[in-house]
Backbone atoms as SQL, in Angstrom:
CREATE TABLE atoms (id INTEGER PRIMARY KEY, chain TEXT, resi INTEGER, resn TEXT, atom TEXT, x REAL, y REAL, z REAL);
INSERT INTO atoms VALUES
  (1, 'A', 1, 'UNK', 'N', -3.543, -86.793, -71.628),
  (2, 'A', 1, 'UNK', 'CA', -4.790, -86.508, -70.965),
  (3, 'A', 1, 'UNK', 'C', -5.939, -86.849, -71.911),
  (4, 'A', 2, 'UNK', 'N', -6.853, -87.768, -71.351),
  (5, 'A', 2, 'UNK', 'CA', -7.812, -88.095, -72.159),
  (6, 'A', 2, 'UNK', 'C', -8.668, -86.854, -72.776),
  (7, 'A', 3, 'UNK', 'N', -9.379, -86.615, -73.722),
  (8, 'A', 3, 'UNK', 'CA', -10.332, -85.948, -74.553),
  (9, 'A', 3, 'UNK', 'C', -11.414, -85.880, -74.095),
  (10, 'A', 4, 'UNK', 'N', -12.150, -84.751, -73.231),
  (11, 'A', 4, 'UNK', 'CA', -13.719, -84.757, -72.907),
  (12, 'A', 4, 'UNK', 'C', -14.841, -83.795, -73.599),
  (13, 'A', 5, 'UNK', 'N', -15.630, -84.112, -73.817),
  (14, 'A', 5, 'UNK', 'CA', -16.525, -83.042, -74.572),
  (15, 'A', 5, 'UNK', 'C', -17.530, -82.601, -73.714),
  (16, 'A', 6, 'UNK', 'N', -18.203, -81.639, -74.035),
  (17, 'A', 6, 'UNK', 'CA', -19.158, -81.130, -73.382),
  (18, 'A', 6, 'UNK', 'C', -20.579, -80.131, -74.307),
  (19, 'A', 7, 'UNK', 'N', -21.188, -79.799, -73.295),
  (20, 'A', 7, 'UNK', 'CA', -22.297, -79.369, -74.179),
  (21, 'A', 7, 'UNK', 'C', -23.113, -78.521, -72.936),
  (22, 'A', 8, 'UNK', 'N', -23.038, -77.198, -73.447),
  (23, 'A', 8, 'UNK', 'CA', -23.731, -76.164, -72.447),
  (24, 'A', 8, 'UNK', 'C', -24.911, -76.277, -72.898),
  (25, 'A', 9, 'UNK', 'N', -26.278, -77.089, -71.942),
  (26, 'A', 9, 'UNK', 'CA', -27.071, -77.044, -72.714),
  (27, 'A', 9, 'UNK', 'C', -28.341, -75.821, -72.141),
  (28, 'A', 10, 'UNK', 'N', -27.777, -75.601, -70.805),
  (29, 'A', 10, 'UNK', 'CA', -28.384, -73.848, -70.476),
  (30, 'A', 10, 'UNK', 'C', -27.559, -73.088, -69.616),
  (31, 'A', 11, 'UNK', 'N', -27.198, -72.146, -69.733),
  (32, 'A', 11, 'UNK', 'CA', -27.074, -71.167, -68.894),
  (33, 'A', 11, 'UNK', 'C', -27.758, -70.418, -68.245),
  (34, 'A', 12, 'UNK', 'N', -27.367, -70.057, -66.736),
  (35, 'A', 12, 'UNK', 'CA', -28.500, -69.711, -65.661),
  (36, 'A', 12, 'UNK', 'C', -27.662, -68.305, -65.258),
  (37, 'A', 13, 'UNK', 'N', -26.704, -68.165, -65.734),
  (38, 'A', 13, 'UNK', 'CA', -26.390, -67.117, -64.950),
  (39, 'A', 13, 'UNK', 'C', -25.018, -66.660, -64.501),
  (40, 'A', 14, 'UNK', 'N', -24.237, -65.619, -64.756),
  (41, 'A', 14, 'UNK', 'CA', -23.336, -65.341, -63.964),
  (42, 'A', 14, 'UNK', 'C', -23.302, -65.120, -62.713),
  (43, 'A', 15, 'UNK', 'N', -21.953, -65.767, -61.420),
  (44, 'A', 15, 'UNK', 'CA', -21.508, -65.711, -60.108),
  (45, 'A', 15, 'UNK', 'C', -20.798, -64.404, -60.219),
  (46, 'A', 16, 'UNK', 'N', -19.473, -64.260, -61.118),
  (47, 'A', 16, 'UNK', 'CA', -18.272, -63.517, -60.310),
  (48, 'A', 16, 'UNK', 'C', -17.680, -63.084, -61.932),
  (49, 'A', 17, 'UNK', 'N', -17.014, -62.395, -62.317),
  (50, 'A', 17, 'UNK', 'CA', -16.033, -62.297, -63.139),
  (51, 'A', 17, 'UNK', 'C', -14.760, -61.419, -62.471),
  (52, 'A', 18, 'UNK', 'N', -13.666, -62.004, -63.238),
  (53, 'A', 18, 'UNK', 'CA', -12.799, -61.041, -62.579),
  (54, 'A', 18, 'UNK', 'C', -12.131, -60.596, -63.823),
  (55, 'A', 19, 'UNK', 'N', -10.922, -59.542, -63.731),
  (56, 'A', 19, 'UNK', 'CA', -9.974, -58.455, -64.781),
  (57, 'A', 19, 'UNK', 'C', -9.560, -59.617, -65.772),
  (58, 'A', 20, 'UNK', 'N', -9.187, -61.028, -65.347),
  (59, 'A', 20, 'UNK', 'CA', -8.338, -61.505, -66.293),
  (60, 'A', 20, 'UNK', 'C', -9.282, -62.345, -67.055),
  (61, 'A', 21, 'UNK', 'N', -10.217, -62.000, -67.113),
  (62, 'A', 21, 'UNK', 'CA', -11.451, -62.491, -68.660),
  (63, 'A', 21, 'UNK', 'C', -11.707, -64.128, -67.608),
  (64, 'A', 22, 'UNK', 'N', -12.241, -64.208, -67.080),
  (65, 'A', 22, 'UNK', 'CA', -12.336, -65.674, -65.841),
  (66, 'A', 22, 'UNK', 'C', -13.994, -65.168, -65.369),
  (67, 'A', 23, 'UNK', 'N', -15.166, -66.266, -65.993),
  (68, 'A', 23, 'UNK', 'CA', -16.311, -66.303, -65.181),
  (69, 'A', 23, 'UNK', 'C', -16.613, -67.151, -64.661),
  (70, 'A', 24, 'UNK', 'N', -17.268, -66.911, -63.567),
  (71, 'A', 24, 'UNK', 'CA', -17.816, -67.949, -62.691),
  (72, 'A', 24, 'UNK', 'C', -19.319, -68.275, -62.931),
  (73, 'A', 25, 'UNK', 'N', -19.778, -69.317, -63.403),
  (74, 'A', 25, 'UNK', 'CA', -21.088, -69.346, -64.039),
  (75, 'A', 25, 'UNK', 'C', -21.754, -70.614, -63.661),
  (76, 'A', 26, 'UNK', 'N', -23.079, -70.539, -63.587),
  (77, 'A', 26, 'UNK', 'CA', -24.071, -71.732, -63.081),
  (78, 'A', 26, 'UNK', 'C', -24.593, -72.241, -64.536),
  (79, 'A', 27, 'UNK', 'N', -24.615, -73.265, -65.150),
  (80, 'A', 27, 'UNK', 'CA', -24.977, -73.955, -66.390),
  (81, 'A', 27, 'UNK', 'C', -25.540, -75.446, -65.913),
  (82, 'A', 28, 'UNK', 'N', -26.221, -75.881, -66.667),
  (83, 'A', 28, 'UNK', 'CA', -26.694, -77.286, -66.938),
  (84, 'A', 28, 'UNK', 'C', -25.968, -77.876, -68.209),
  (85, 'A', 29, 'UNK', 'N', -25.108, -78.566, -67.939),
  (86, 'A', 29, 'UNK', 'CA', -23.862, -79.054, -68.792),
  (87, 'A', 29, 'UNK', 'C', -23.973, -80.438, -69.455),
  (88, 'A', 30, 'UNK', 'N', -23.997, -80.987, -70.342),
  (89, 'A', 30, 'UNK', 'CA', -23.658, -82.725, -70.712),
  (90, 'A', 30, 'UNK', 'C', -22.189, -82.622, -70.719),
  (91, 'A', 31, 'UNK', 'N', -21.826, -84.011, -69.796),
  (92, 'A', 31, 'UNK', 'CA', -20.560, -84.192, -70.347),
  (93, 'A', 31, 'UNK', 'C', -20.316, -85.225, -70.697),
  (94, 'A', 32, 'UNK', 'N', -19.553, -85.181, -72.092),
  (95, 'A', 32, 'UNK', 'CA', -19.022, -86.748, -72.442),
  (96, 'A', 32, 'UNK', 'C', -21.139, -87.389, -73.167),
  (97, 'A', 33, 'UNK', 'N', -21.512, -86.167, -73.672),
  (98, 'A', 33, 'UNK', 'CA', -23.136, -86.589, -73.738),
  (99, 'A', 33, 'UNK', 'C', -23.731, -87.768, -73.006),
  (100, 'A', 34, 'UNK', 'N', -23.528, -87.290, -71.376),
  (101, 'A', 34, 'UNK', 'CA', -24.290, -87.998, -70.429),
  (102, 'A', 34, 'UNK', 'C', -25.456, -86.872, -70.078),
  (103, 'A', 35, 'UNK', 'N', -26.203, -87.568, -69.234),
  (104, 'A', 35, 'UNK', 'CA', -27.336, -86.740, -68.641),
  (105, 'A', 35, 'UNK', 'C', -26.852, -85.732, -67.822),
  (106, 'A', 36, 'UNK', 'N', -27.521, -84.138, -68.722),
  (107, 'A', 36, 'UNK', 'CA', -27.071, -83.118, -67.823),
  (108, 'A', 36, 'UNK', 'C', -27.073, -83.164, -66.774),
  (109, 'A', 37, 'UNK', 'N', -25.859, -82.162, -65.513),
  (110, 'A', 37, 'UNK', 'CA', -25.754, -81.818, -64.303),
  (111, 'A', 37, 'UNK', 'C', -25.921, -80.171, -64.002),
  (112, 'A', 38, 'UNK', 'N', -26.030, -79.684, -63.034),
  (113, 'A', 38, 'UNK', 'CA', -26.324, -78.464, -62.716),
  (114, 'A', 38, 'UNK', 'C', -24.472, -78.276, -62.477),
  (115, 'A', 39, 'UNK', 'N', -24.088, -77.174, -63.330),
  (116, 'A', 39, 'UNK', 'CA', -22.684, -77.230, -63.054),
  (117, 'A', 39, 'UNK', 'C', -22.462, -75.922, -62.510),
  (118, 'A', 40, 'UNK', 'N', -20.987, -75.222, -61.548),
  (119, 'A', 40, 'UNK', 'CA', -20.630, -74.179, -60.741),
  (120, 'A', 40, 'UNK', 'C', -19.124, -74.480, -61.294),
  (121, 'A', 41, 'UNK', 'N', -18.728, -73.263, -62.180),
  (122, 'A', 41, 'UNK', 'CA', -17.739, -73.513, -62.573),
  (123, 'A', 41, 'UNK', 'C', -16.836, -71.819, -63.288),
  (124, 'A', 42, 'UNK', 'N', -15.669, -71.501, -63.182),
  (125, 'A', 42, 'UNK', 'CA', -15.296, -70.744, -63.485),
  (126, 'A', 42, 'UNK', 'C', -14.417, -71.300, -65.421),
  (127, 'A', 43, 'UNK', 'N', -14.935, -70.213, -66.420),
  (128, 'A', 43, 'UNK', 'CA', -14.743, -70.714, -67.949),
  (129, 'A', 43, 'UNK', 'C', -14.364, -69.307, -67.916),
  (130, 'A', 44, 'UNK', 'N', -13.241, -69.251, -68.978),
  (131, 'A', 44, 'UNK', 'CA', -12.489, -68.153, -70.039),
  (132, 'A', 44, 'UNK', 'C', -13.784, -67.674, -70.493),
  (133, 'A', 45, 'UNK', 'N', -13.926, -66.459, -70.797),
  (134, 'A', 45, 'UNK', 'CA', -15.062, -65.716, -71.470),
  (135, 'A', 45, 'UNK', 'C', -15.642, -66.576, -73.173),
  (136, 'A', 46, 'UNK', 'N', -14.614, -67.383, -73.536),
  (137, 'A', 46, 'UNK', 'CA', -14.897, -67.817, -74.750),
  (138, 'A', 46, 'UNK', 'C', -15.672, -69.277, -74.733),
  (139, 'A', 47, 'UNK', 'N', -15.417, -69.705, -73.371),
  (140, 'A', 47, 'UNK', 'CA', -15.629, -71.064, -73.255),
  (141, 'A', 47, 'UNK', 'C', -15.111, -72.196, -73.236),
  (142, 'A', 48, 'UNK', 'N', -13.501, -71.842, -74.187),
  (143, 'A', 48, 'UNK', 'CA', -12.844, -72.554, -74.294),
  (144, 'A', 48, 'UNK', 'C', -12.111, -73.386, -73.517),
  (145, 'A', 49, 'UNK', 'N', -11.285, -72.751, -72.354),
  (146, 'A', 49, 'UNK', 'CA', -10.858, -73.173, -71.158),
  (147, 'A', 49, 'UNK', 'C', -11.522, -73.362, -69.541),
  (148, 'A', 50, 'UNK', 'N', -11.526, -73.897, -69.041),
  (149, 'A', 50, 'UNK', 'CA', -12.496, -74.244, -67.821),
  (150, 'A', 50, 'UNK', 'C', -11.562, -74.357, -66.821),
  (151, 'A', 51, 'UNK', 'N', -12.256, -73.937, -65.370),
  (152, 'A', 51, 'UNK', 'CA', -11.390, -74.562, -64.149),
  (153, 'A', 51, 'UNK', 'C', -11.594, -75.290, -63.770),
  (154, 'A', 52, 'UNK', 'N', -11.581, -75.868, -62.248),
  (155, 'A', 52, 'UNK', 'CA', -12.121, -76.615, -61.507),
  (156, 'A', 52, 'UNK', 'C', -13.566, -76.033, -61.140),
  (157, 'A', 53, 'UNK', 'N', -14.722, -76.863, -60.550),
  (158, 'A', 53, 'UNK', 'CA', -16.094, -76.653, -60.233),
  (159, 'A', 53, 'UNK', 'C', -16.612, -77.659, -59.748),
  (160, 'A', 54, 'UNK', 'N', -18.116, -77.452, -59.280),
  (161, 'A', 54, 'UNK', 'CA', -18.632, -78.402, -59.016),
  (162, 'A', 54, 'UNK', 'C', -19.897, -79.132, -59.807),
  (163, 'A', 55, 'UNK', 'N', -19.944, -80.643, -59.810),
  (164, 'A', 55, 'UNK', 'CA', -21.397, -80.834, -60.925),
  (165, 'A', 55, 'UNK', 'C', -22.764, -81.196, -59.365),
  (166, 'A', 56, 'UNK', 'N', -23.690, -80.697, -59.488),
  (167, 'A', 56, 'UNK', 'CA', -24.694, -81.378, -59.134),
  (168, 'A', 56, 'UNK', 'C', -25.800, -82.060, -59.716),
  (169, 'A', 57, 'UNK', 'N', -26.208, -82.810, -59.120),
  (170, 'A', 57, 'UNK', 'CA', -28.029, -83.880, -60.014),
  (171, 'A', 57, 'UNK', 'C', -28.749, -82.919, -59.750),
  (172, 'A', 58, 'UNK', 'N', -30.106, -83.110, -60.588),
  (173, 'A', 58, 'UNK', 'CA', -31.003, -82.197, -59.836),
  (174, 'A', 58, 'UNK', 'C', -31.557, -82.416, -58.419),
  (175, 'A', 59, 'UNK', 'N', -31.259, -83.347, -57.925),
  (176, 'A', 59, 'UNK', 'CA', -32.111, -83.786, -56.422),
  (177, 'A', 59, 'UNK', 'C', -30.775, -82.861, -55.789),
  (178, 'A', 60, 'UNK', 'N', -29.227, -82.847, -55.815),
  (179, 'A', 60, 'UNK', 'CA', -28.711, -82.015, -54.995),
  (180, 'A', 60, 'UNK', 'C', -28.827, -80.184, -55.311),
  (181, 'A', 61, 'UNK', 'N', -29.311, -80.137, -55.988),
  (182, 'A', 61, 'UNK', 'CA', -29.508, -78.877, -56.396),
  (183, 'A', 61, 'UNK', 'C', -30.428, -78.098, -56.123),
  (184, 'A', 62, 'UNK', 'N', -31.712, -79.445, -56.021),
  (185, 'A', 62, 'UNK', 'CA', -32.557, -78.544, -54.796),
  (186, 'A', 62, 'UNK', 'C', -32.295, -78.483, -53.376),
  (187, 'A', 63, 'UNK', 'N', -31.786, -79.822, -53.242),
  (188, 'A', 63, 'UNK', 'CA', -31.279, -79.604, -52.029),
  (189, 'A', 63, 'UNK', 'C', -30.042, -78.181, -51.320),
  (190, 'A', 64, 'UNK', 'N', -29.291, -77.621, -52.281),
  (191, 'A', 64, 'UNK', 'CA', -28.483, -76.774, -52.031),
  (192, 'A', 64, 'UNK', 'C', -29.641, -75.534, -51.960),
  (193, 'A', 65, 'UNK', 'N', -30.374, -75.351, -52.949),
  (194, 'A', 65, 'UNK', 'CA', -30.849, -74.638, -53.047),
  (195, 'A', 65, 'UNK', 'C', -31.601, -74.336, -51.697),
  (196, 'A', 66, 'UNK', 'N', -32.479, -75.228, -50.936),
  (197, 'A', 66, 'UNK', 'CA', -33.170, -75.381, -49.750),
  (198, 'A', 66, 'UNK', 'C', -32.496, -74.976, -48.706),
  (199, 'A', 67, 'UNK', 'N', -31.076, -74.754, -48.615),
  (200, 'A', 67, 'UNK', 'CA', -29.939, -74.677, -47.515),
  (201, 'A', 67, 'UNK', 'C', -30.124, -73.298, -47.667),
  (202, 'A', 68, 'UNK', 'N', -29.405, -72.601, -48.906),
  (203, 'A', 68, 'UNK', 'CA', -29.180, -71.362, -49.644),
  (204, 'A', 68, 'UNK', 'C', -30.712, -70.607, -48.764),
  (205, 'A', 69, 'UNK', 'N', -31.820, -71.354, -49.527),
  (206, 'A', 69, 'UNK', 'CA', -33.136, -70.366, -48.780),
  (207, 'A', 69, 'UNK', 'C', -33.313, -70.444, -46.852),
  (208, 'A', 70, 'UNK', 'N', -32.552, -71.017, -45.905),
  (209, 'A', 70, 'UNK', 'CA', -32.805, -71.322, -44.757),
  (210, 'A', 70, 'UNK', 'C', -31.612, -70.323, -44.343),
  (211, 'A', 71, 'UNK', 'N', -30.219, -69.866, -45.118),
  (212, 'A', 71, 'UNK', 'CA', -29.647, -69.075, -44.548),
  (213, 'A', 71, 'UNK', 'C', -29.745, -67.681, -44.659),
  (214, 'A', 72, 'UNK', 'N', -29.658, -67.083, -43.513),
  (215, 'A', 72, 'UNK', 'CA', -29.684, -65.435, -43.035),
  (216, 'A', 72, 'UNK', 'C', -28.412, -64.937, -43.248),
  (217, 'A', 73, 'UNK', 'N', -28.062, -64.397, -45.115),
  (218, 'A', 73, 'UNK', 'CA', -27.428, -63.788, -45.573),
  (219, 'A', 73, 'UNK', 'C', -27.816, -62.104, -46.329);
């Protein structure tokens, strides 16, 4: 498996944590030192290990965001 690096370059916030040390967190990430993405992703409390998630640009991020403010939750 190839080698990827990364670089938390903000954190916005915790989603979810659960018992087995697993957060779900919103960050602006470099990966591979490309131009940050708005990332949704569940990481080991240390950082070390990551799950699956999603990356967005900033144009989809407002756009999610714009959805997020139009729904009656």
């Amino acid at each position: 498996m190839a080698e990827f690096k990364y670089e938390i370059v903000k954190s916005f916030g915790t989603v979810s944590d659960n018992d087995n040390g697993w957060v779900k967190e919103v960050n602006l990430i470099s990966w591979n030192e490309s131009e940050p993405v708005y990332d949704i992703r569940a990481w080991k409390e240390d950082h070390e290990k990551l799950g699956k998630g999603i990356t967005l640009t900033e144009s989809q991020i407002k756009n999610l965001k714009e959805l997020l403010n139009k729904m009656d939750i």
